[in-house]
C-alpha positions in Angstrom: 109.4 122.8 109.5 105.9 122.1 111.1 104.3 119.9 114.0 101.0 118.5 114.3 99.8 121.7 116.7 100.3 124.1 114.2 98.0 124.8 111.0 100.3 125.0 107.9 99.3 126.4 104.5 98.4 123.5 102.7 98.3 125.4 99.4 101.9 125.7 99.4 104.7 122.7 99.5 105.8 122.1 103.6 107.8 119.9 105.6 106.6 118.0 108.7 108.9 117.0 111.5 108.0 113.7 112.8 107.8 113.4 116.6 107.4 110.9 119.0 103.6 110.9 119.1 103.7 109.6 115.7 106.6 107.1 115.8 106.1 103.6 114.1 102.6 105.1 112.4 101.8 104.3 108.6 102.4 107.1 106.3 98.7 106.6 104.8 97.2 106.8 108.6 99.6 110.1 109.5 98.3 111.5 106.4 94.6 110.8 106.6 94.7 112.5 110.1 97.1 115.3 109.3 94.8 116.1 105.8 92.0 116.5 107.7 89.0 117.6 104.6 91.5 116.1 102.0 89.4 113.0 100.2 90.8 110.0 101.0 90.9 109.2 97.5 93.3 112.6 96.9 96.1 110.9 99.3 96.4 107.7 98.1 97.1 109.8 94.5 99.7 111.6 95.6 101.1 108.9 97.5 100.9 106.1 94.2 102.4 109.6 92.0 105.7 110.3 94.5 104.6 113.4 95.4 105.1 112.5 99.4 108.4 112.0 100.2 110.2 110.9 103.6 113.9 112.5 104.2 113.6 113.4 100.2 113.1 109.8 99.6 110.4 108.1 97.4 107.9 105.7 100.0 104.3 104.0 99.9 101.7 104.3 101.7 102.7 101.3 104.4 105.9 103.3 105.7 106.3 103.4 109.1 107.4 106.6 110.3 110.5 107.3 112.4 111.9 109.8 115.1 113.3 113.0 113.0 111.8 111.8 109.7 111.2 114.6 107.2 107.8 114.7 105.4 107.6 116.3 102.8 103.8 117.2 101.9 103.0 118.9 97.9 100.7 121.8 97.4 97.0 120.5 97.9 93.7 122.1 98.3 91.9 121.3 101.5 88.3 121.2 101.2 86.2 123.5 104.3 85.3 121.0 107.0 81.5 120.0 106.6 79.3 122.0 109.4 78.0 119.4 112.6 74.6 120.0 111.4 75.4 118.7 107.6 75.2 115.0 109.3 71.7 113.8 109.1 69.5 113.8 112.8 68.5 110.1 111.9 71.9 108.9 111.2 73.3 110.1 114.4 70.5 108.7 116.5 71.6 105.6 114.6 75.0 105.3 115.4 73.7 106.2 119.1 72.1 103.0 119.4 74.8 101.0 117.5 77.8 102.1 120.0 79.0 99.0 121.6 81.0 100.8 124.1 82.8 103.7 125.3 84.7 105.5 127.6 87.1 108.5 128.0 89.5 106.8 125.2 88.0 103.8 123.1 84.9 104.3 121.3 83.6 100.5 119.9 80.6 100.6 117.3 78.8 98.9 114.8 78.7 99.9 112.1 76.0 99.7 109.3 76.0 98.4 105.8 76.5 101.5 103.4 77.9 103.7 105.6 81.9 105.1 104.9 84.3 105.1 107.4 85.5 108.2 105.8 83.9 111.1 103.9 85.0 111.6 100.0 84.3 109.8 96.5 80.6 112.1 97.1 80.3 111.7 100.2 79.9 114.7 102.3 80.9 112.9 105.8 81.1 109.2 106.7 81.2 107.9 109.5 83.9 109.6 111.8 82.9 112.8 110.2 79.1 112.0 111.6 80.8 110.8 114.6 83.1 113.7 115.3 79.9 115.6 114.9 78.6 113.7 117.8 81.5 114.3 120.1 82.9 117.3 119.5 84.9 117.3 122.7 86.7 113.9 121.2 89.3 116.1 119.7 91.2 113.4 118.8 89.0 111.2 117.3 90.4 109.0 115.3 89.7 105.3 113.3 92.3 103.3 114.7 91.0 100.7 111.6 88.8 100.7 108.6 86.4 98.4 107.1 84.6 98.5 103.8 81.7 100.6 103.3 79.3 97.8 102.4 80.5 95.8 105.0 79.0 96.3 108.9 80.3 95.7 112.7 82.6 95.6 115.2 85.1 99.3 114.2 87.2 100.6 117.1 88.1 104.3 117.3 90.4 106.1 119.8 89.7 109.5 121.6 93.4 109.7 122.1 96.8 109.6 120.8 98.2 107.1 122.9 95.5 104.7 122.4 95.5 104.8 118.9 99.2 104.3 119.0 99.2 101.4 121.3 96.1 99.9 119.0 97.9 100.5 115.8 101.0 98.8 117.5 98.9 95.9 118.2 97.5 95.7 115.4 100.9 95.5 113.5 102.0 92.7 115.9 98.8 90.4 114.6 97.5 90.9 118.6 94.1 92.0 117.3 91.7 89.1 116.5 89.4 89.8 114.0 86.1 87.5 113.0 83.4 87.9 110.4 80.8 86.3 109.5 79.9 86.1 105.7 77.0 83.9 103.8 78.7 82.2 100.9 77.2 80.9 97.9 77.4 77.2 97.7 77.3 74.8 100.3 80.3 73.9 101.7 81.2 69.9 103.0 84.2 70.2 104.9 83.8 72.1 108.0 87.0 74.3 108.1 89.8 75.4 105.7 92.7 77.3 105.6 93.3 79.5 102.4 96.8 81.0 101.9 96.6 82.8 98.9 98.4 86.3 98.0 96.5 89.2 97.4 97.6 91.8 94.3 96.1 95.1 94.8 95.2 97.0 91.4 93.2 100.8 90.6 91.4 100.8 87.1 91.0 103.7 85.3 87.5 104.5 87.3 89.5 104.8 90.4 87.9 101.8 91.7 90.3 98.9 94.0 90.2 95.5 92.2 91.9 92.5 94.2 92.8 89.6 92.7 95.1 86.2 93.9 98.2 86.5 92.3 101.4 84.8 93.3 102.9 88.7 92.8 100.8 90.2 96.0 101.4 90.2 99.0 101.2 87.0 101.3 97.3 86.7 102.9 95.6 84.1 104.9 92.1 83.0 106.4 90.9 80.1 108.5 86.9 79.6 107.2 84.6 77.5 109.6 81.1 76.8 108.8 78.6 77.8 111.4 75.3 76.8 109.0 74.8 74.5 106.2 71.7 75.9 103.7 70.6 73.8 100.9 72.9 76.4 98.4 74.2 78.2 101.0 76.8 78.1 103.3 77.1 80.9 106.8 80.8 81.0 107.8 83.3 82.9 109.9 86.5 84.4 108.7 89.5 84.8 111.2 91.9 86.9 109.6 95.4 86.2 109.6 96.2 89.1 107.8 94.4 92.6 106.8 94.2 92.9 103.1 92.2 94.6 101.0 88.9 93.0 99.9 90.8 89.9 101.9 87.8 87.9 102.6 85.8 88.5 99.7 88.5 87.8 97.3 89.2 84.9 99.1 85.9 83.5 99.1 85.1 84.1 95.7 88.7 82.2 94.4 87.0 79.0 96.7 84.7 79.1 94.2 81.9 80.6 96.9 81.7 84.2 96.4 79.8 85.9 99.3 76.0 86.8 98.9 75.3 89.9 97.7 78.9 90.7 96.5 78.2 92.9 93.8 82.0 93.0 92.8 83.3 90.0 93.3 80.4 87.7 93.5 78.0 85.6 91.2 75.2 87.9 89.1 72.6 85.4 89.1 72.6 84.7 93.0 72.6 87.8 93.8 69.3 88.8 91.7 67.6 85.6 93.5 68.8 86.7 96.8 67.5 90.2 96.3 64.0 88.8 95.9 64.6 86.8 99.2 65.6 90.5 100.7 69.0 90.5 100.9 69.9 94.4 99.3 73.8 93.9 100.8 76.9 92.0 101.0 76.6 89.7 103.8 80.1 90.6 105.6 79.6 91.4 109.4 82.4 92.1 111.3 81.4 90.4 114.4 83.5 90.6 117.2 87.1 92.1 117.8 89.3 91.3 120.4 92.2 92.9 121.9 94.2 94.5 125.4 92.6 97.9 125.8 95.7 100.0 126.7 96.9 99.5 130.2 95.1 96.5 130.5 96.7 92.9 130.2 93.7 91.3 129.6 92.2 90.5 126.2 88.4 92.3 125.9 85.8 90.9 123.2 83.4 93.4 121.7 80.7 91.4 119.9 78.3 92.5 117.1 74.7 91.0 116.7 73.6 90.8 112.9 71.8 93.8 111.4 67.8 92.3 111.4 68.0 92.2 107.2 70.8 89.8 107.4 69.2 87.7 110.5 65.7 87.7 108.3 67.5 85.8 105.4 69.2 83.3 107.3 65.7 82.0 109.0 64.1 82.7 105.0 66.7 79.7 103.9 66.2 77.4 106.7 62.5 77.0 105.7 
């Protein structure tokens, strides 16, 4: 039986006593931590495959954990961590300039288009790997959330365990207010609308997520309201209701107005005519977050300004 402080031999089959830092935490997020060098893609395998088990018990990647739970983690190889100086000079000055804020536990940044949150799939580091790079005093830095790789802005990440918990926990309570701000194809004439529509969650046989709407997932909603009107075009923001995969771009694209530049969910032929106009993206920015920094009873907003690319096209489509 193991704890967080001590390093186990991950080639061999262990158990992990769960303690009170990591009460009410998602198996997934314990995992990603506690695997640290494991690809991402590797524990959600032997999560879908059973081979993670809670007081001997079969459980998904959304179980919360409990005081004096058992984990029981398989035989897996743990890849050597990547030196500090395998993360690109440019990149780091990068993320430098994009941090929106900071202090001894909260780290706010935005983040760019094409950039992982995590290493893995390829990818020698993403971004907390770059960023750990950047701090290595932040021992315990950690993404309290995640956004998609093509997508940029506002990402929180903690410095310590309490905060993560206390984000996580608010988080799971909805208290977190999340807006985008997404270019859709087509132009929109109402001004806002609701769209409550669950979200089904599939893996095809290249590994790759596929969401779809299907009255089997799992419940997902979005308030849309237009902040542009473009002759084809309409710029919106997203207020999530919910944190699903893909939620927003599914979403969009089952309106009937896929987002620009959606490669995977979107229209082929508007994307080729928006590549000419510059767009080489998805046009999905995360761009502002709100929440109560912990200890603090008061709601902060972090904001994100569009990347230049995405502002560029906008004042292209006004002409």
């Amino acid at each position: 039986m193991r704890g967080m402080s001590e390093s186990p031999d991950f080639s061999r089959p262990h158990l992990y006593a769960v303690d009170a830092e990591d009460v009410g935490q998602r198996l997934d997020n314990f995992l990603l931590r506690y695997l640290k060098g494991v690809p991402k893609s590797r524990i959600y395998r032997i999560l879908r495959k059973g081979e993670v088990r809670v007081n001997k018990g079969r459980v998904n990647a959304s179980t919360r954990l409990a005081a004096g739970d058992q984990v029981r983690i398989p035989p897996i190889r743990v890849a050597e961590p990547e030196p500090a100086g395998a993360v690109p000079r440019p990149l780091q000055e990068q993320l430098e300039r994009r941090i929106l804020f900071e202090d001894e536990g909260l780290l706010v940044i935005n983040k760019p288009s094409g950039l992982a949150v995590h290493g893995g799939s390829g990818l020698s580091f993403g971004l907390i790997e770059a960023l750990r790079a950047m701090r290595p005093e932040a021992t315990g830095l950690e993404l309290v959330h995640r956004i998609d790789r093509d997508t940029s802005g506002c990402l929180l990440l903690a410095k310590k365990r309490a905060v993560l918990r206390d984000l996580h926990e608010q988080i799971r309570f909805n208290r977190v207010e999340k807006r985008y701000l997404a270019l859709l194809v087509g132009r929109w004439k109402r001004s806002k609308l609701r769209v409550d529509a669950p979200l089904l969650k599939n893996v095809s046989q290249g590994g790759e997520r596929v969401v779809r709407v299907d009255p089997r997932g799992k419940p997902a909603q979005t308030q849309f309201s237009v902040q542009r009107r473009f002759a084809d075009y309409s710029l919106v923001e997203a207020l999530l209701e919910t944190g699903r995969t893909h939620q927003i771009r599914v979403h969009a694209a089952h309106l009937g107005t896929p987002i620009a530049g959606d490669d995977k969910y979107g229209d082929a032929a508007s994307n080729d005519r928006l590549r000419e106009l510059g767009l080489k993206r998805l046009f999905l920015h995360a761009a502002s977050i709100g929440f109560c920094p912990p200890g603090d009873k008061r709601q902060r907003r972090f904001s994100a300004p569009l990347d230049e690319e995405l502002e560029s096209l906008l004042e292209r489509l006004a002409v």
